[in-house]
N, C-alpha and C positions, 0 to 999 in steps of 0.2 A: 504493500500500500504506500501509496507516496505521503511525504511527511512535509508537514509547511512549517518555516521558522514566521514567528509572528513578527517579529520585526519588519520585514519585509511588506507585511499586509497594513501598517498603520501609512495614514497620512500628515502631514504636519500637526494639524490639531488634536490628534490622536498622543502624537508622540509629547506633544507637551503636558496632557491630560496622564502619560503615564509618566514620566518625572515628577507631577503633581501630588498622585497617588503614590508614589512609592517615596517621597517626602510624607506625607502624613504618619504613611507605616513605621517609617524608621522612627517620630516620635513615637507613637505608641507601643514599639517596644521598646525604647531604653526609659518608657514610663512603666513601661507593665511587665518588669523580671519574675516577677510571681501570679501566684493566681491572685490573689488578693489586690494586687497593685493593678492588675488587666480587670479583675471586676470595677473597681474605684475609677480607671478609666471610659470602662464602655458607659455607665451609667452615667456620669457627666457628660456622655456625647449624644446618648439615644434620650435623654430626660429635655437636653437643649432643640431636640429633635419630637417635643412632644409626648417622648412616652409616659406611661403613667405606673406608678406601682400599684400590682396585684392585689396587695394585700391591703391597701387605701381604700380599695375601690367594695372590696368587700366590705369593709368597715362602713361604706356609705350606700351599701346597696345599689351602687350603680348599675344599671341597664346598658350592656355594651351592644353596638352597631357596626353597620362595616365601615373601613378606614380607621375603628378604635384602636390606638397602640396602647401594648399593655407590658409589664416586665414582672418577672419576679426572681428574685436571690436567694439563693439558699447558703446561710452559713459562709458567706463575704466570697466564699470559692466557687460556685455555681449558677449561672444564669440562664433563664430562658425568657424570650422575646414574640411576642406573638401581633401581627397585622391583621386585623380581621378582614374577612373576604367577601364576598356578597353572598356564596352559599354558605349552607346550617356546616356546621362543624363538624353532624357524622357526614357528610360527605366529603373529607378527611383532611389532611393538612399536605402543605411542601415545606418541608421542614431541610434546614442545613444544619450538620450539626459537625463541632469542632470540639479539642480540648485545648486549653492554658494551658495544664501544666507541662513543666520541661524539665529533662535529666538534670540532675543538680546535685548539690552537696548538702545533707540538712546536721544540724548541731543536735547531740544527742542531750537525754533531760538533766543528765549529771555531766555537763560537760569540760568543768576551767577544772585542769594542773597545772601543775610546772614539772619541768624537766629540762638539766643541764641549763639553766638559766634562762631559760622560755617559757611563757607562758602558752598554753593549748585551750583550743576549743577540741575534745573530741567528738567525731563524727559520725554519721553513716549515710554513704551515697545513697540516693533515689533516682530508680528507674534504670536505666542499660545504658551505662556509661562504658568508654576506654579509662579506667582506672589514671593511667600514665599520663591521659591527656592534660588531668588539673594539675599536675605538679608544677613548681616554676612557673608561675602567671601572675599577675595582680588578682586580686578577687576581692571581693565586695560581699557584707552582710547585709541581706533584706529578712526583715518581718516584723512581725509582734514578739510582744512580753506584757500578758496580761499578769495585774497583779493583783492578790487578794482582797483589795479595798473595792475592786471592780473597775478601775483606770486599766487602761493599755497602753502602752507606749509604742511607738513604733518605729523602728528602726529601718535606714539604709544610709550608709556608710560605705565610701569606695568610688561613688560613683562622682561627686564634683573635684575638680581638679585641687581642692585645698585640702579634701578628705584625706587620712589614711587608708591605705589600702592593708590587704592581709596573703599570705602564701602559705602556702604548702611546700615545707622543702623537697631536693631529691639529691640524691648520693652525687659526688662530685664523681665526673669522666675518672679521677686517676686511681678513682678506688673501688671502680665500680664491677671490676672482671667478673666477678660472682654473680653481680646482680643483671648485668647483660647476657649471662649463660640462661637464664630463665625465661620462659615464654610469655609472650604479653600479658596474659591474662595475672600471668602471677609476678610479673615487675616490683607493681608496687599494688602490697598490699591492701585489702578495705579498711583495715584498722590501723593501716599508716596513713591515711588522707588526714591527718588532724592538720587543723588551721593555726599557726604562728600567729599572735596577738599581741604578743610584747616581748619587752625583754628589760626593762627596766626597772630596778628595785626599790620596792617603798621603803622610803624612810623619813624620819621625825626624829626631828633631833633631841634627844632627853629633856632638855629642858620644858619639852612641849609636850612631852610624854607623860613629863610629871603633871602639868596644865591638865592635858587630857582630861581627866577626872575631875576637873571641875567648870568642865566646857568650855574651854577655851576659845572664846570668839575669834583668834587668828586659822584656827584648824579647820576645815570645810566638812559638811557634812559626811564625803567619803570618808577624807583621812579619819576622823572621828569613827567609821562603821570597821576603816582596816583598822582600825586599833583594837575595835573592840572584841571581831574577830581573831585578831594578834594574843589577846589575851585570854580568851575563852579556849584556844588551841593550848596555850600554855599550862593551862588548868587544867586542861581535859589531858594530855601527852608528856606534861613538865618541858617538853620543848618549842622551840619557834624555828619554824621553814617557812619557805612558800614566800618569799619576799617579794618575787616578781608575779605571781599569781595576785598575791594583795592590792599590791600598784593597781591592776587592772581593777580591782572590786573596787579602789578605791574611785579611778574614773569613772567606772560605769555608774557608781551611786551618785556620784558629783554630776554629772553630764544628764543620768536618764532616772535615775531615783531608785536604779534596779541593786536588788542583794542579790544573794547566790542562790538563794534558796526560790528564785522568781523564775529560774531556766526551766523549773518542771513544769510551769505553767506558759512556756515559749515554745514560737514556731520560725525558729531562725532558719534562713536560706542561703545556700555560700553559692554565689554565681560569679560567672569572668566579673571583671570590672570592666565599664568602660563602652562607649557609646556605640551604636551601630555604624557603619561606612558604608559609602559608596567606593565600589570594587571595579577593577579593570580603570585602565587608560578611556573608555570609553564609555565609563560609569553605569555602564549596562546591568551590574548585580548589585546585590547590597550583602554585604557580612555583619553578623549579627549574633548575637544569644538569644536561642529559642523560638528561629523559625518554626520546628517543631514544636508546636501546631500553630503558633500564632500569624502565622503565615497563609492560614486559613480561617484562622479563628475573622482576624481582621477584615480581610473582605466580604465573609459570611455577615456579619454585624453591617459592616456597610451596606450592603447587599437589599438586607431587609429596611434600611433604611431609606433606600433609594426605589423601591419597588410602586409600582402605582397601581390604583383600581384591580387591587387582585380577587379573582374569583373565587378562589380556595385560600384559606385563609393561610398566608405566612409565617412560619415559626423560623425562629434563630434559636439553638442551644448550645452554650459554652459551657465544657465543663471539667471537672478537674479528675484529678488521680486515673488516667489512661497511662500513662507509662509506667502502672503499679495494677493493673490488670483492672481497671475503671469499679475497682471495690470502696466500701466504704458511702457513710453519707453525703457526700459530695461527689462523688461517683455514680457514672451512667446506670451501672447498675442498680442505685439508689431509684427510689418510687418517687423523687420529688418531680422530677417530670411529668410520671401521669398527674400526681395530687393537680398541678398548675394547669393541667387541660382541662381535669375534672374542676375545678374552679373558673375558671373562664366559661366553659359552658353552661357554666350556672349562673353566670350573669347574664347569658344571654336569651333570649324569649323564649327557642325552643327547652332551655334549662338542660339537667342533668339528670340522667340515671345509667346507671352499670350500662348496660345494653347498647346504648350510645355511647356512650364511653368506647368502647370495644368497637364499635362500628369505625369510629374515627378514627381511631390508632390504627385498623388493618386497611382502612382505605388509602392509609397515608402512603408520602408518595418521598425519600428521602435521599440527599445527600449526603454520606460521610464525610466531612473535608479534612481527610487529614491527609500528609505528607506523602510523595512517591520514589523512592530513589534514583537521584540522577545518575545519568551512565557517565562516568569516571574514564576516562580515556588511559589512564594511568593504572588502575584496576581492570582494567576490559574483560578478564578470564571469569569474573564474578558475574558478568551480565551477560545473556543473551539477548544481543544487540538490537533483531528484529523486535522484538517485545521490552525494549527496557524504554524508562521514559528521558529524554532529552530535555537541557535547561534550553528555555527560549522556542519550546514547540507547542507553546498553550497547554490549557489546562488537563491534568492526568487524570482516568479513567482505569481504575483497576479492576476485571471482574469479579477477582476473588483475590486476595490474600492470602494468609495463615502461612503452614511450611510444608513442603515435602506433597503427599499428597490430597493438598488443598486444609490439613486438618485445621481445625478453627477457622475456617473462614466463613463469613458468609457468601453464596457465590449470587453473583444477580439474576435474574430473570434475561432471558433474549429481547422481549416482549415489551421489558421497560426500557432497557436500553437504546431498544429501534426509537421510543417514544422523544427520549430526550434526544437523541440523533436529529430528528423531525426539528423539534426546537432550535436546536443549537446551531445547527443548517441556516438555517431560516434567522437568524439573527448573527448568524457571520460570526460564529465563534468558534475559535481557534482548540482545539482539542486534539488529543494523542490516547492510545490506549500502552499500558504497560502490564508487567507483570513486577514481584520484588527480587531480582536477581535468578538467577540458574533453578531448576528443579529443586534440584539437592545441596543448593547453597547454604542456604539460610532461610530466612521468612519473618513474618513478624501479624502484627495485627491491629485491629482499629475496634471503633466502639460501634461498626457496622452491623455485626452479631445482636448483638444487645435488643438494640431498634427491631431487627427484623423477627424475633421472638414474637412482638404484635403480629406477624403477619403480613404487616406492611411490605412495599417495596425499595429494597437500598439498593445502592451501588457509593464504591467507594472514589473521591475525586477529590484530587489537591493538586500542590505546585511540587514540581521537583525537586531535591535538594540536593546539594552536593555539601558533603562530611557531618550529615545527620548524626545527631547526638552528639558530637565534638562540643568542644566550648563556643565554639567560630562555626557558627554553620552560614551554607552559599544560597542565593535563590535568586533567579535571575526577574528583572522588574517587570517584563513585559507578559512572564508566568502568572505575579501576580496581577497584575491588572485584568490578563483575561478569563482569570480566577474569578474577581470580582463581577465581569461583564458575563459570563457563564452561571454566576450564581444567581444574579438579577433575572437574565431570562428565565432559567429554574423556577422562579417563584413564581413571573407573570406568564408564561406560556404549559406548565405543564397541568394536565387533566386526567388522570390514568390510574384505573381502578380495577384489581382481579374479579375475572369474570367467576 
């Protein structure tokens, strides 16, 4: 089958329209490194855009119509979005759906030592990472630390230019003969990832020491919590360690108000530091952290915000914990998504019951958007080339997923696929079909599974990437853009229900 590069297809106005958009993206991710930072995002864009929240509306008994936007969040990490349509809701949705979250480093609940005069955060990776890739890099702390008064604080650190940043060390070249004999995977350890935080030792000089105890107005509220600490260790062990570990307690109480004992109730994130770029001499890609999946996620969300007079009503779903098998309440496989349909339908005339319920979710008609792997020129034994997807050849089309043969995957209908075919035709949008590397390569999987449990229709469709799950992942701008313009049509031309 012959392959089109999209570039070639745009016209001047086109071409400014995707420098346009693939500016917007790059803010919104070096705004939205977490889930929580990308919900906090979209909802200040889709709110200035009209939408409304769910859970308002119910509070007020609202009567919804077509054209009514509506949204709802679950637990700061999950969102879904809905455009009403002009038909009743059991005759079902087009739904796009993505995830935020991305491979990362997260801080475990007992996490500050010290060792050899450093202070640590220890760790434990999330999701499928190259282990080797985060050592030696700047990296950046994002998240919360909720405390028991019921205040949060939240944290990101790393990312403006006056910040400190944080690393991971790695064995220097001249010592390392041992640790080069060992295979990727076992390089560097999951329990050697710990994060370098300081290295500087607290100290008070006696005379202040002696003050201490009578609240010394010259000592700040940390120095004050390391002392107190300093001394309860003494109590408890008759000795005193941990100099540079303290220092740190001491900033973080001075700085954020946080103890040690607040990390149990924190959701810290270690991601690259440092803003997304424009790649290539020709600025044609963007490099970034955590195209996977926001690289879908983004223009799904714009998608439905730019969509007009739809007949089937429109859904957007972003959601989290896909790269940890989409468990958990905030995960796909969570029921907060039917709860938010079955509430929408209850605001609407025809109202709610099971039965319609069910009608609506199997009539539904859905996009996976998550990620496809670009064919690597440099790799090429891992892809067979006829079926792998290319950066810059529109949007990807996977019919099944999973590994080997096909397991976990969902695979799509013929029947749906001829339909968006129809579509996408007919609105000049730039599309490719792939597969995820060689039979017997590898494989991987999306939250397309999940969805089609209803019954409904999926298939799965993102932008290509090249060094997926890296710290630095590649995507080329003109993917995205006809990402976006592929997902729009999606919402206003498709109509397809199993007979």
């Amino acid at each position: 089958m012959n392959r089109k590069n999209v570039w070639t297809t745009y016209n001047a106005t086109q071409l400014k329209a995707v420098d346009k958009f693939g500016e917007d993206y790059k803010n919104f991710l070096d705004n939205s490194k977490t889930e929580r930072e990308a919900i906090d995002s979209i909802v200040n864009e889709i709110e200035e855009a009209g939408y409304k929240e769910l859970n308002t509306l119910i509070g007020s008994k609202t009567k919804l119509k077509k054209g009514d936007k509506v949204y709802s969040v679950w637990m700061n990490k999950s969102i879904v979005m809905f455009q009403l349509g002009s038909e009743p809701l059991e005759q079902g949705l087009n739904i796009l759906g993505a995830h935020i979250d991305s491979p990362r480093i997260d801080v475990k609940q007992n996490p500050l030592y010290e060792d050899g005069g450093f202070a640590y955060l220890d760790t434990h990776y999330y999701g499928g990472i190259k282990k080797y890739q985060f050592v030696a890099m700047p990296l950046a702390i994002h998240g919360v630390v909720c405390k028991k008064d019921g205040t949060t604080v939240q944290l990101n650190v790393g990312e403006d230019e006056d910040d400190p940043v944080f690393f991971i060390s790695d064995l220097l070249i001249h010592l390392s003969a041992d640790q080069m004999s060992k295979t990727a995977a076992k390089v560097i350890e999951g329990e050697a990832l710990d994060l370098i935080i300081g290295h500087r030792p607290f100290v008070v000089e006696s005379k202040e020491k002696e003050k201490a105890e009578k609240v010394d107005p010259k000592l700040t509220a940390g120095q004050k919590y390391a002392l107190a600490a300093e001394k309860a260790e003494k109590a408890e062990s008759g000795k005193i360690s941990g100099a540079v570990r303290r220092g740190v307690l001491a900033l973080l109480n001075d700085l954020y108000g946080i103890e040690e004992e607040d990390f149990i109730s924190a959701e810290l994130e270690i991601v690259p530091a440092g803003k997304s770029r424009d790649a290539g001499f020709d600025r044609s890609m963007i490099l970034g952290y955590g195209h996977d999946d926001r690289v879908c996620a983004y223009p799904s969300m714009r998608a439905i915000l730019a969509a007009k007079n739809l007949k089937r009503t429109g859904c957007c779903i972003l959601v989290d914990k896909e790269e940890i098998g989409s468990v958990g309440a905030t995960g796909m496989q969570s029921k907060f998504f039917e709860k938010a349909v079955a509430e929408l339908m209850n605001l609407t005339k025809e109202g709610y019951n099971d039965l319609s319920l069910k009608r609506c979710l199997a009539n539904s008609c859905m996009l996976s958007s998550d990620v496809s792997a670009g064919f690597d020129p440099t790799y090429a034994s891992a892809f067979e080339k006829k079926n792998a997807a290319f950066l810059g050849e529109g949007l990807v089309f996977n019919k099944f997923t999973g590994s080997r043969g096909k397991s976990g995957s969902n695979d799509a209908n013929a029947e749906y696929i001829a339909e968006i075919r129809k579509a996408f035709e007919k609105d000049g949008i730039v599309y490719q079909t792939a597969e995820l590397g060689k039979v017997d390569v590898g494989g991987g999987g999306t939250i397309a599974y999940i969805l089609a449990l209803y019954g409904m229709n999926v298939i799965d469709s993102g932008v290509a990437v090249l060094n997926m799950h890296a710290p630095w992942e590649v995507i080329d701008k003109a993917d995205l853009y006809e990402a976006y313009r592929g997902y729009v049509s999606f919402l206003q031309n498709i109509d397809f229900r199993n007979e």
